[in-house]
MARBA-3410 file (N, C-alpha, C, O; in Angstrom, 1 decimal):
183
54.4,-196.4,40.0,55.3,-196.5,41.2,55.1,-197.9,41.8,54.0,-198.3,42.1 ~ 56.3,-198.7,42.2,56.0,-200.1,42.5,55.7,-199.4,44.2,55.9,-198.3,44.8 ~ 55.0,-200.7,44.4,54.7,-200.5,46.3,55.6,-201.1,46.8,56.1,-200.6,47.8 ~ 56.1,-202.1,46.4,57.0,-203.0,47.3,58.8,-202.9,46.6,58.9,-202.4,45.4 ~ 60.0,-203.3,47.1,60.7,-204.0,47.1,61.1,-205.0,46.6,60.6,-206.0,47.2
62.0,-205.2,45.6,62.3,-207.1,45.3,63.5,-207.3,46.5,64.2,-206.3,46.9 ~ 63.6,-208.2,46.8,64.5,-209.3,47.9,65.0,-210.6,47.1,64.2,-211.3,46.5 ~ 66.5,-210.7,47.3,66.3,-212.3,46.8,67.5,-212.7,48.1,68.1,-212.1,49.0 ~ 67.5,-214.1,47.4,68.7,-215.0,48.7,69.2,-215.9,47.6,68.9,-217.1,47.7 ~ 70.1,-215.5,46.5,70.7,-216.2,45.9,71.6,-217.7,47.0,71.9,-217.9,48.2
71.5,-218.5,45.9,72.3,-219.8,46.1,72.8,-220.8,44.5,72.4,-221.0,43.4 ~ 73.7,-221.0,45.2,74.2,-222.1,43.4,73.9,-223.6,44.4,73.8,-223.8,45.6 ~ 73.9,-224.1,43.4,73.3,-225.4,43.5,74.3,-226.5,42.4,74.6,-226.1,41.3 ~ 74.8,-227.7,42.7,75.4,-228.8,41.9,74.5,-229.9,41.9,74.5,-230.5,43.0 ~ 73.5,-230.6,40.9,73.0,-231.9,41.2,72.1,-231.7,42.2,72.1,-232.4,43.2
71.3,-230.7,42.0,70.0,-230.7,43.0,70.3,-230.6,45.1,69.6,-230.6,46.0 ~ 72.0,-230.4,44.9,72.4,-230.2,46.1,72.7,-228.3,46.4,73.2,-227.4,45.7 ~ 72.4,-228.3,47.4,72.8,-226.5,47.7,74.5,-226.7,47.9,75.0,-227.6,48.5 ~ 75.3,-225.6,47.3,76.6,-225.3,47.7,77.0,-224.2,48.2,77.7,-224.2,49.2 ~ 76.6,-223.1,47.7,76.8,-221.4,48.3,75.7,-220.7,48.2,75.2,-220.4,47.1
75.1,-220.5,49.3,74.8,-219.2,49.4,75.6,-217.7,49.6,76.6,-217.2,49.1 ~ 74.3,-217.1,50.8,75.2,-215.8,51.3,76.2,-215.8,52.2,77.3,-215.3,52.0 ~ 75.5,-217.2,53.8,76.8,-217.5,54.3,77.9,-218.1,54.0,78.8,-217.9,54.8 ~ 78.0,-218.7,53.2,79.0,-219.8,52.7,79.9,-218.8,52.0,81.0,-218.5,52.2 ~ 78.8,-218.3,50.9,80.6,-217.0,50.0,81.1,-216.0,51.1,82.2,-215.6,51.2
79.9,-215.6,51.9,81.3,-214.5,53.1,82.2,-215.7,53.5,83.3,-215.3,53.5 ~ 82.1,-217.0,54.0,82.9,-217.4,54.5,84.0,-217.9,53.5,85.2,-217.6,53.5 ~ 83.6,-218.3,53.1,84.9,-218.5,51.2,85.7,-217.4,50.8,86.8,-217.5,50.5 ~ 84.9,-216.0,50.9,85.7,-214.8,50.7,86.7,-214.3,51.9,87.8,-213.7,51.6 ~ 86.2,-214.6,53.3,87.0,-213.9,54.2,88.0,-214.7,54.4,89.1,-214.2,54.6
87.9,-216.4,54.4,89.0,-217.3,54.2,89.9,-217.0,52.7,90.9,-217.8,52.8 ~ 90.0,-216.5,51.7,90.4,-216.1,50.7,91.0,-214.8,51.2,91.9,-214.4,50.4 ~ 90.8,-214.0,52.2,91.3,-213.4,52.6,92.2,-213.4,53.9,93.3,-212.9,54.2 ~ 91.8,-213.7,54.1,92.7,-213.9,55.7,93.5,-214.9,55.9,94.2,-215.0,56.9 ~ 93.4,-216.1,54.7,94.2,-217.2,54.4,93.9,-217.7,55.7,94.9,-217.5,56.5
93.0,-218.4,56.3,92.9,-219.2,57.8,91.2,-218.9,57.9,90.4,-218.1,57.6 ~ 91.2,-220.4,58.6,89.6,-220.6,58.7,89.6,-220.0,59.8,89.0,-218.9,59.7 ~ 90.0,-220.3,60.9,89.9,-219.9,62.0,89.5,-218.2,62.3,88.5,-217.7,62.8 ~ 90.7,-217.5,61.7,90.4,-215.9,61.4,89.0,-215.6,60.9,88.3,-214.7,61.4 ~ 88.5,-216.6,59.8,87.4,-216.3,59.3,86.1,-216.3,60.1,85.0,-215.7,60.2
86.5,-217.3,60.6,85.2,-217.7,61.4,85.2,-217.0,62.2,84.1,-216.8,62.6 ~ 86.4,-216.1,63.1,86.2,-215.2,64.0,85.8,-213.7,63.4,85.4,-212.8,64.1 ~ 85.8,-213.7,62.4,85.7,-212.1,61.7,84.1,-212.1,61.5,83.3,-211.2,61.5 ~ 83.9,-213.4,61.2,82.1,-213.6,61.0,81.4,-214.1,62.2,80.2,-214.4,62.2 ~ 82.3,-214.1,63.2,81.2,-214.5,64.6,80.6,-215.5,65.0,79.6,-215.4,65.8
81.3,-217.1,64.2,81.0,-218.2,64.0,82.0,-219.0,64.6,83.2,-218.7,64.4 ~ 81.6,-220.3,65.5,82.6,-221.0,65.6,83.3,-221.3,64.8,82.9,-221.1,63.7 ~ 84.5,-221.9,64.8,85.9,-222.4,64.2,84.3,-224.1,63.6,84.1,-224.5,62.4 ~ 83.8,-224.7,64.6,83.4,-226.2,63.8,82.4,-225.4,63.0,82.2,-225.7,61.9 ~ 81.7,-224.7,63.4,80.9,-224.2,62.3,81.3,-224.2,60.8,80.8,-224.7,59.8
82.6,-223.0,61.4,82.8,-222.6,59.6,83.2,-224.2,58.9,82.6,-224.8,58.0 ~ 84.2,-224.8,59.6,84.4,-226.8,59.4,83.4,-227.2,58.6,83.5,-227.4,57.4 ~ 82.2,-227.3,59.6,81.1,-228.1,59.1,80.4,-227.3,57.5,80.1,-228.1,56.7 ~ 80.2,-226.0,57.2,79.9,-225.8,56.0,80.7,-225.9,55.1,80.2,-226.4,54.2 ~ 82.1,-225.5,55.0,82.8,-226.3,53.9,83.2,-227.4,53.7,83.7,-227.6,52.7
82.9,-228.4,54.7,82.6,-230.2,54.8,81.6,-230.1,53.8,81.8,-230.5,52.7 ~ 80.1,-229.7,54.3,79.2,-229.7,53.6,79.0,-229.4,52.2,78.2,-230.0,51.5 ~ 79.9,-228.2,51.6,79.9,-227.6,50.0,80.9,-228.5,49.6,80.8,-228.8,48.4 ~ 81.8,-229.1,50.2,83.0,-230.6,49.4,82.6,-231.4,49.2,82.8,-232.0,48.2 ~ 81.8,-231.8,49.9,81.0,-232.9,49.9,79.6,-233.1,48.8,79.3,-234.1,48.1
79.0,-231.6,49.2,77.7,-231.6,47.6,78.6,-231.1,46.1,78.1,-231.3,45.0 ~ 79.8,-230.5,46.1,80.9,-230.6,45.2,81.4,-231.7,44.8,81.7,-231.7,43.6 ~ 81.5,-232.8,45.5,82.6,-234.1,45.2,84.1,-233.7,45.0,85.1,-234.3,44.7 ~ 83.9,-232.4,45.4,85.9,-231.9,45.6,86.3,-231.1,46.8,85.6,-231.0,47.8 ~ 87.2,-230.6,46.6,87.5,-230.2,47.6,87.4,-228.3,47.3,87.5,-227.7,46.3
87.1,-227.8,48.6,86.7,-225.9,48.1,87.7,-225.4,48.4,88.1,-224.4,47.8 ~ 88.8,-226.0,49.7,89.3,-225.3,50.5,91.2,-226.1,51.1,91.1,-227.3,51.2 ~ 92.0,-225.9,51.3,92.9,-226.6,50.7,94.0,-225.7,52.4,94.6,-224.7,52.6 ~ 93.8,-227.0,53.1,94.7,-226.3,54.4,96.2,-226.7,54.5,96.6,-227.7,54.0 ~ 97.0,-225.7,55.4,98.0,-226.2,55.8,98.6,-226.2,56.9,98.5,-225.2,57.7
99.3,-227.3,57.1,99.5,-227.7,58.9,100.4,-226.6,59.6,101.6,-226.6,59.2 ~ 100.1,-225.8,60.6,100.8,-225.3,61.1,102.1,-225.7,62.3,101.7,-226.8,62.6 ~ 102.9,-225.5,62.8,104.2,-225.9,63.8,103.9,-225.1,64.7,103.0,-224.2,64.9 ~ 105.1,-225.5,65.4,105.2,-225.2,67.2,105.5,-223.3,66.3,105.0,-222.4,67.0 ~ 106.0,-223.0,65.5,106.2,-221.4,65.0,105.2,-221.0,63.6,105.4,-220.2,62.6
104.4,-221.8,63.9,102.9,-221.5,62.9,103.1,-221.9,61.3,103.5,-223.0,60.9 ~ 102.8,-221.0,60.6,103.0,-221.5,59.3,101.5,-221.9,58.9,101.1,-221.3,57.9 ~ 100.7,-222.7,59.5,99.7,-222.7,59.0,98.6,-222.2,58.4,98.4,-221.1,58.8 ~ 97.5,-222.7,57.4,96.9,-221.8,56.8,96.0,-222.5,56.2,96.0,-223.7,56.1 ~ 94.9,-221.4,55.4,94.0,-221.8,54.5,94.1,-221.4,52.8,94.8,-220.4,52.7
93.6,-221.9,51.8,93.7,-221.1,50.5,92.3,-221.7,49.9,92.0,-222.9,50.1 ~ 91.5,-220.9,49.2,90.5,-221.6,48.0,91.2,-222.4,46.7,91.9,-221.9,45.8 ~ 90.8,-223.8,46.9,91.4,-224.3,45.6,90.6,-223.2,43.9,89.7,-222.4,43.6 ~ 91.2,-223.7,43.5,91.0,-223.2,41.8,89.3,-223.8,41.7,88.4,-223.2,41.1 ~ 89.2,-225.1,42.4,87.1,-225.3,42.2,86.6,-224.1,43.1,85.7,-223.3,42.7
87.4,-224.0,44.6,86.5,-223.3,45.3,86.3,-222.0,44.8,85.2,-221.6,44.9 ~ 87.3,-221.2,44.2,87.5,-220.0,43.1,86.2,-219.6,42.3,85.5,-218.7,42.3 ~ 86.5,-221.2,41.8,85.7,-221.0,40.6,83.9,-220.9,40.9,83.2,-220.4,40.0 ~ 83.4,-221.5,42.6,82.4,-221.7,42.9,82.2,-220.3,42.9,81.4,-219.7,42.2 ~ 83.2,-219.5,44.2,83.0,-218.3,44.9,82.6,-217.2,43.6,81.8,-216.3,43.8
83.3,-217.3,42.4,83.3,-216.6,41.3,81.4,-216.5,40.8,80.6,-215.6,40.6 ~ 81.4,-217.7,40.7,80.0,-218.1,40.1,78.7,-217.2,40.8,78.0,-216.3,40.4 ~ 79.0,-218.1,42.3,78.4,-217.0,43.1,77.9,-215.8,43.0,76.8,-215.4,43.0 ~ 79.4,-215.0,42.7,79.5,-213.8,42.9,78.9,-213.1,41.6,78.7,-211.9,41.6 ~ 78.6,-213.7,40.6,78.6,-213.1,39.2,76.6,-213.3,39.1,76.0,-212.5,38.4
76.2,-214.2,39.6,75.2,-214.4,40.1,74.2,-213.2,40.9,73.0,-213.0,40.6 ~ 74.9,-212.7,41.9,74.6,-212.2,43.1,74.7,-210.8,42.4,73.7,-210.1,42.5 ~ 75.4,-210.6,41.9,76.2,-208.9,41.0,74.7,-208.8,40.0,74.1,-207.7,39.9 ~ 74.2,-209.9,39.4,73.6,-210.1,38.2,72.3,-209.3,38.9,71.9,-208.2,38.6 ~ 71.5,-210.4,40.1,70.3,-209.8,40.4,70.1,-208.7,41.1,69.2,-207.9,41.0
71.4,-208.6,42.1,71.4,-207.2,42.3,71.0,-206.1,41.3,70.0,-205.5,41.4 ~ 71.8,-206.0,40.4,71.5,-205.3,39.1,69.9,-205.2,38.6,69.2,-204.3,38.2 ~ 69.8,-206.2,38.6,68.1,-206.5,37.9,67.3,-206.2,39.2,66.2,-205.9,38.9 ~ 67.6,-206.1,40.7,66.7,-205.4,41.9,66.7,-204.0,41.5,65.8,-203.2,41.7 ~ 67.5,-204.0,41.0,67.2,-202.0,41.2,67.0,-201.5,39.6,67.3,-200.4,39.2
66.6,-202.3,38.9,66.7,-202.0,37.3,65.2,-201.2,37.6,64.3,-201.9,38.0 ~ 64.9,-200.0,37.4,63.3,-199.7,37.0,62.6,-199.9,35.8,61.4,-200.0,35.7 ~ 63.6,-199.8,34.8,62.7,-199.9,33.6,62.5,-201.7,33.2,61.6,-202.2,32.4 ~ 63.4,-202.3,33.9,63.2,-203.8,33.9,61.5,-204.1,34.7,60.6,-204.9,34.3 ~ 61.5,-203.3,35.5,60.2,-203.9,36.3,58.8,-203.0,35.8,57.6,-203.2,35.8
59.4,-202.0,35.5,58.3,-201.4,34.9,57.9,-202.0,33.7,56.8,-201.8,33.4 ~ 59.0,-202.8,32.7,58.9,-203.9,31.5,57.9,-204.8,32.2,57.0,-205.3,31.4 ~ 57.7,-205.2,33.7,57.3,-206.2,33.9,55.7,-206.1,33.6,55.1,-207.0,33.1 ~ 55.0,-204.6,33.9,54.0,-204.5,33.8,53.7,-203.9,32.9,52.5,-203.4,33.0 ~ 54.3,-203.7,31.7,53.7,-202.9,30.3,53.0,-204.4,29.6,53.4,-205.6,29.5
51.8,-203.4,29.2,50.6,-204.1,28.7,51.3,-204.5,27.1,51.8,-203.7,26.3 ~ 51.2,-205.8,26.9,51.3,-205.3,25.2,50.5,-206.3,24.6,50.4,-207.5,24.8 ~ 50.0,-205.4,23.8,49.1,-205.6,23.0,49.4,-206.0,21.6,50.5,-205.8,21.2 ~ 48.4,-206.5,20.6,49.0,-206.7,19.3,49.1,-205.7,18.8,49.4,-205.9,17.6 ~ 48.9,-204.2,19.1,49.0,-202.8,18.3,50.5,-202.8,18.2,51.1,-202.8,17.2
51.1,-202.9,19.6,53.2,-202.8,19.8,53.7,-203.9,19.6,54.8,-204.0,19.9 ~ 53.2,-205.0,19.0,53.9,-205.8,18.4,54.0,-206.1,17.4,53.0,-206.7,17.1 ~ 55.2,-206.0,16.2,55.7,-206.3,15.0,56.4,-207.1,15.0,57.6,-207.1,15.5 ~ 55.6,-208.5,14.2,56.5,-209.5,13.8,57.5,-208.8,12.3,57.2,-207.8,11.7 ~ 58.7,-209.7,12.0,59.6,-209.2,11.0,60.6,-209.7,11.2,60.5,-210.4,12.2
62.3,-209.9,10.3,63.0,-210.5,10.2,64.4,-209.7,9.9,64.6,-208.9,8.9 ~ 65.3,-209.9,10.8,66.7,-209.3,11.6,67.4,-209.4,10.3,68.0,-210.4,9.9 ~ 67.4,-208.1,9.6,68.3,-207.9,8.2,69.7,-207.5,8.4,70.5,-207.8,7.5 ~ 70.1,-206.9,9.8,71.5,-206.6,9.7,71.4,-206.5,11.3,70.4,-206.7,11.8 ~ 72.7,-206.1,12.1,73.3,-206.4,13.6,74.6,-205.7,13.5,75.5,-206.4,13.1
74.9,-204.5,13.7,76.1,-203.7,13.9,76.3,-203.6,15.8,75.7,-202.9,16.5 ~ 77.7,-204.7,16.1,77.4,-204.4,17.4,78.8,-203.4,17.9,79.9,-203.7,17.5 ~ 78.5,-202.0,19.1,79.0,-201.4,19.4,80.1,-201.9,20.6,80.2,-203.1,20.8 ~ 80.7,-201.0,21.2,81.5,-201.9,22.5,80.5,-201.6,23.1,80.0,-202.7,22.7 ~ 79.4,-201.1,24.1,78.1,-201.7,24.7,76.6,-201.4,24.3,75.7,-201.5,25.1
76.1,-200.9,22.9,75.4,-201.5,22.6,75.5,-201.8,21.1,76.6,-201.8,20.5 ~ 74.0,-202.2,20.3,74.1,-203.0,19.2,72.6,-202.6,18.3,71.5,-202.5,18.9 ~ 72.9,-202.4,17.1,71.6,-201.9,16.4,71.1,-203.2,15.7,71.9,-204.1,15.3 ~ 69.9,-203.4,15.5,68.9,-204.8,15.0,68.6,-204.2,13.9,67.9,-203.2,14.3 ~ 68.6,-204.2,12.8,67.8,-203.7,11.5,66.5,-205.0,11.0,66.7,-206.0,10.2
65.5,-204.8,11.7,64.4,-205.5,11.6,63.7,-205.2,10.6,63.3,-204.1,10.8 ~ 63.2,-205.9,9.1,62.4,-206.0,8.1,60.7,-206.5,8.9,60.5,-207.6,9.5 ~ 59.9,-205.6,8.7,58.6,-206.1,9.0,57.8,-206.2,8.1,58.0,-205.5,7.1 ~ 56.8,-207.0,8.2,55.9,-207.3,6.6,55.5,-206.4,6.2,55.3,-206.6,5.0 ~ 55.0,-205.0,6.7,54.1,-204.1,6.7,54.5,-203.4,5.1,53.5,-202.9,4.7
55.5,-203.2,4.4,57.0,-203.6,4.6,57.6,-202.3,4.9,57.4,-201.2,4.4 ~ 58.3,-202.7,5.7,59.0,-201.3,6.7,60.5,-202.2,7.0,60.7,-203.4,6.7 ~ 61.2,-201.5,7.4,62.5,-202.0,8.3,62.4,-200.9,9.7,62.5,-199.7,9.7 ~ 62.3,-201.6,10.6,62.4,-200.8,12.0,64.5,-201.0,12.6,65.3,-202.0,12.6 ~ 64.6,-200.1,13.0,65.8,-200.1,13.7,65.4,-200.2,15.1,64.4,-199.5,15.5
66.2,-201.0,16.2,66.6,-201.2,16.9,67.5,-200.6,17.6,68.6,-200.7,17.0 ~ 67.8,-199.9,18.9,69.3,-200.2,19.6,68.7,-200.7,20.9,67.8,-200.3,21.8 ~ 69.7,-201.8,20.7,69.7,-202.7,22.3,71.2,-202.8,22.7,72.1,-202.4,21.9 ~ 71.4,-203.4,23.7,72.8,-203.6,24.3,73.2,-205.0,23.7,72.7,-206.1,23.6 ~ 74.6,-204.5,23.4,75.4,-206.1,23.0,74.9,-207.6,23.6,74.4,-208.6,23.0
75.3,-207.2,25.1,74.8,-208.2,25.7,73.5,-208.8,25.9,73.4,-209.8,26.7 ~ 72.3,-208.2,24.9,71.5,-208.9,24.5,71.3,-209.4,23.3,70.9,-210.5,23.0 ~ 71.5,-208.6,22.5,72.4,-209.4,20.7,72.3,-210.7,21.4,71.5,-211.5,21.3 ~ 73.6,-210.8,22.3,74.2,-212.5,22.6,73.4,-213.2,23.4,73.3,-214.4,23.5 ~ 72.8,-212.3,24.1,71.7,-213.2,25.1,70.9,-214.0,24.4,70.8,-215.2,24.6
70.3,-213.5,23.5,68.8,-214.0,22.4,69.6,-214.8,21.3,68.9,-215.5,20.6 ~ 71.1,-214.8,20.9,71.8,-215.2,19.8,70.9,-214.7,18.6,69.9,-215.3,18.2 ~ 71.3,-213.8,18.2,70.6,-212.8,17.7,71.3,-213.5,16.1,72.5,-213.6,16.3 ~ 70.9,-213.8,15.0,71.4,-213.6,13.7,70.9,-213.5,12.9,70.0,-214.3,12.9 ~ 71.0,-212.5,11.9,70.5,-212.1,10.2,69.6,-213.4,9.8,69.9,-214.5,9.5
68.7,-212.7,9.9,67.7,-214.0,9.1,66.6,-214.7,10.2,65.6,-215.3,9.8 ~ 66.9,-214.4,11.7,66.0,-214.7,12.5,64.9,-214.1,12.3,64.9,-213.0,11.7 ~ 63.5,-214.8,13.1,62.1,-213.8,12.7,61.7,-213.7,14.6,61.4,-214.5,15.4 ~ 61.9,-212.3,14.8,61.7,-211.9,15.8,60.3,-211.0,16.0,59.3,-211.2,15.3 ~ 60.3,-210.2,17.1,58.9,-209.4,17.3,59.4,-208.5,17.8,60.1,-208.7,18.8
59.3,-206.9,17.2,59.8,-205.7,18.0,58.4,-205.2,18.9,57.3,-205.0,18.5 ~ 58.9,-205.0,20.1,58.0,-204.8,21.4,58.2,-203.6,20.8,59.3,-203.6,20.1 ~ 57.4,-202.0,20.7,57.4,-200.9,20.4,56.9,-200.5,21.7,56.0,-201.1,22.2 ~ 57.6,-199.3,22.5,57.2,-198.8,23.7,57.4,-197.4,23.5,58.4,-197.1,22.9 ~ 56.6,-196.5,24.0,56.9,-195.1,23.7,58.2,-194.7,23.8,58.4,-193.8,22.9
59.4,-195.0,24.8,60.5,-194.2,24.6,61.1,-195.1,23.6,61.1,-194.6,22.4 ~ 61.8,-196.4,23.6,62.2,-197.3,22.8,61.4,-198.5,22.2,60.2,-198.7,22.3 ~ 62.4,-199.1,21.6,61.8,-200.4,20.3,63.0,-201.5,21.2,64.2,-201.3,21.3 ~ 62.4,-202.4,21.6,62.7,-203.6,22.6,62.4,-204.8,21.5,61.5,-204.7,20.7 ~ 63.5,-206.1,21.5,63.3,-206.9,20.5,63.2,-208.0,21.1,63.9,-208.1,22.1
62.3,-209.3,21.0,62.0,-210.3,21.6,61.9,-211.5,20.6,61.5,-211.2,19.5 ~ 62.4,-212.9,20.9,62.1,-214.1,20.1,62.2,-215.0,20.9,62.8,-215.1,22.0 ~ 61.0,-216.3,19.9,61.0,-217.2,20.9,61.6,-218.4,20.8,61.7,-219.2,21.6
END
């Protein structure tokens, strides 16, 4: 049983400069929403130069522009929109933030963190076949012993590891499952 909590405070970064964090994508998202900075900044409890000065600041560690306004008249019209970069920032962000969330609350990820392994659970051997499902994917691992161990892992790690026929990997053996690793 872990004692503690993981926490994180995602941010993307361009060139060693910060661009989005937490405050910056609520502010990116509610201006994507409400089409007007102004709105946004009032829905998040921030002055109007505030919300200004952070998307000055992310155009600027961008070198483009995030946020794309329009002048309003004496009968309004004016407004805000995310350009297609700022999209593309807010997206990143978001896919990021989705990612570790996921891995905060993973248990068997953290409990992976502390399983012992030893050279007893580890078999080196070499990836004879890869049948991948729509979410997951079987490893047919040849080991010297000579054995072939099967695998099932999730697609998305096939592609993570770039998994192909002929690679020489190590199956982590853990009592409920066979976990595949390479370096």
């Amino acid at each position: 049983m872990r004692k503690y909590e993981s926490r994180y405070k995602p941010w993307i970064e361009h060139q060693g400069k910060a661009i989005v964090g937490e405050g910056r994508a609520n502010l990116l998202r509610v201006i994507r929403e409400s089409a007007s900075i102004a709105k946004a900044a009032e829905k998040l409890s921030i002055p109007y130069r505030t919300a200004w000065e952070h998307i000055k600041r992310m155009e600027d560690a961008m070198g483009s522009p995030l946020v794309k306004t329009y002048r309003g008249g004496a009968k309004g019209g004016g407004g805000a929109r995310l350009t297609e970069e700022g999209e593309r920032v807010l997206r990143e962000y978001e896919k990021y933030e989705q990612y570790l969330g996921r891995l905060s609350e993973d248990k068997e990820y953290w409990e992976a963190l502390y399983m012992k392994i030893s050279s007893r659970n580890r078999i080196g051997g070499i990836v004879k076949g890869i049948e991948k499902g729509e979410v997951a994917a079987s490893v047919r691992i040849e080991v010297t012993a000579p054995a072939v161990i099967t695998a099932l892992i999730t697609k998305d790690a096939v592609e993570e590891l770039e998994l192909k026929v002929g690679d020489e990997v190590e199956a982590v053996i853990k009592a409920t499952e066979v976990m595949v690793s390479k370096e």
